[in-house]
N, C-alpha and C positions, 0 to 999 in steps of 0.2 A: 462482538464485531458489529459495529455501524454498518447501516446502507445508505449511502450517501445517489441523491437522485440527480442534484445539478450541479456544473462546474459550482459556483459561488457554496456551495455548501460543503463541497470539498474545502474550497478556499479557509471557510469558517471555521471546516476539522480541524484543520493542520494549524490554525490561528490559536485553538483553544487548548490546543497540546503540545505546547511550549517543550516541553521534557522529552516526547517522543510521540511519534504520527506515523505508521504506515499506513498507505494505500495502496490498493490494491486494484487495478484497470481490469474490466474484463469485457464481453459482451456475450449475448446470450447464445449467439452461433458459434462461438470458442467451444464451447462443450467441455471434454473431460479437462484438459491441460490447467485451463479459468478453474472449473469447478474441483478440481483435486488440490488447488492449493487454498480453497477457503478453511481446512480444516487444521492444514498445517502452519496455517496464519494463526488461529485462531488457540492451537499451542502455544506456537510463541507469545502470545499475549497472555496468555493464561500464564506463560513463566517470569515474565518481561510486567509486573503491576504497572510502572510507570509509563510504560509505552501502550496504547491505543491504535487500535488497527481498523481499520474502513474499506468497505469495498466497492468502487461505483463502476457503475453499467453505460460503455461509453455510446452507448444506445440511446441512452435518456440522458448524457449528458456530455456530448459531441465534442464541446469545448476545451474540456478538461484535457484533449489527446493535443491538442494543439497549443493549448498553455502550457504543459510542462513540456511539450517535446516526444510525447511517446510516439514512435510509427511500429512497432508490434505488441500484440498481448500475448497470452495476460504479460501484466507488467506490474512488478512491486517497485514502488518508490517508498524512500525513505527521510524522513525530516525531522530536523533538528531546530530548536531557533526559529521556526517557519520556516527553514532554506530547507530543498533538496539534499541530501547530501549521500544519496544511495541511490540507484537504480539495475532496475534490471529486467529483460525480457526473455519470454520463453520460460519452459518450466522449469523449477530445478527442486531439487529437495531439500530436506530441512536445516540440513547443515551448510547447504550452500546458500542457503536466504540468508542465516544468522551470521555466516562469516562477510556475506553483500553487507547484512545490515550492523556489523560490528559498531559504527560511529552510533549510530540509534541506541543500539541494546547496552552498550560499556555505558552509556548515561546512566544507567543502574545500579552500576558501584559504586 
């Protein structure tokens, strides 16, 4: 799992992984909620080879909440193409990220 520091590098993730892209919005005051899903991000992609998962801290990179539209975290988005095509706020577990992120992860079969 990438750390991604600035909006534009976020930009860059999501540009260089055509096949599949999540990110992951968090900030450092989130505490458990943010910090419990980095590991279950990080399955998924362990399951998911074609899909790439990133996490930025909208702390160090302020922009990033207001270019895609997030107003709560943490928050998974999901991209296809470079487009959005998943999102989601607030916690949830692992079978609810992967049914969020169905459009992402079926790019796999």
């Amino acid at each position: 799992m990438r750390e991604i520091a600035k909006g534009d590098s976020a930009r860059t993730f999501v540009q260089n992984h055509p096949e599949g892209a999540v990110l992951l919005l968090t900030a450092r005051w989130c505490g458990s909620p943010c910090d419990s899903l980095v590991p279950v991000l990080a399955l998924i992609e362990a399951e998911n080879p074609s899909v790439s998962v990133a996490v930025a801290d909208l702390e160090t990179a302020r922009d990033l909440a207001a270019e895609l539209d997030v107003t709560g975290i943490p928050a998974v988005l999901g991209f296809a193409n470079g487009k959005c095509v998943a999102k989601s706020t607030s916690w949830r577990d692992k079978a609810s990220i992967e049914q969020g992120l169905e459009e992402v992860l079926r790019r796999e079969a």
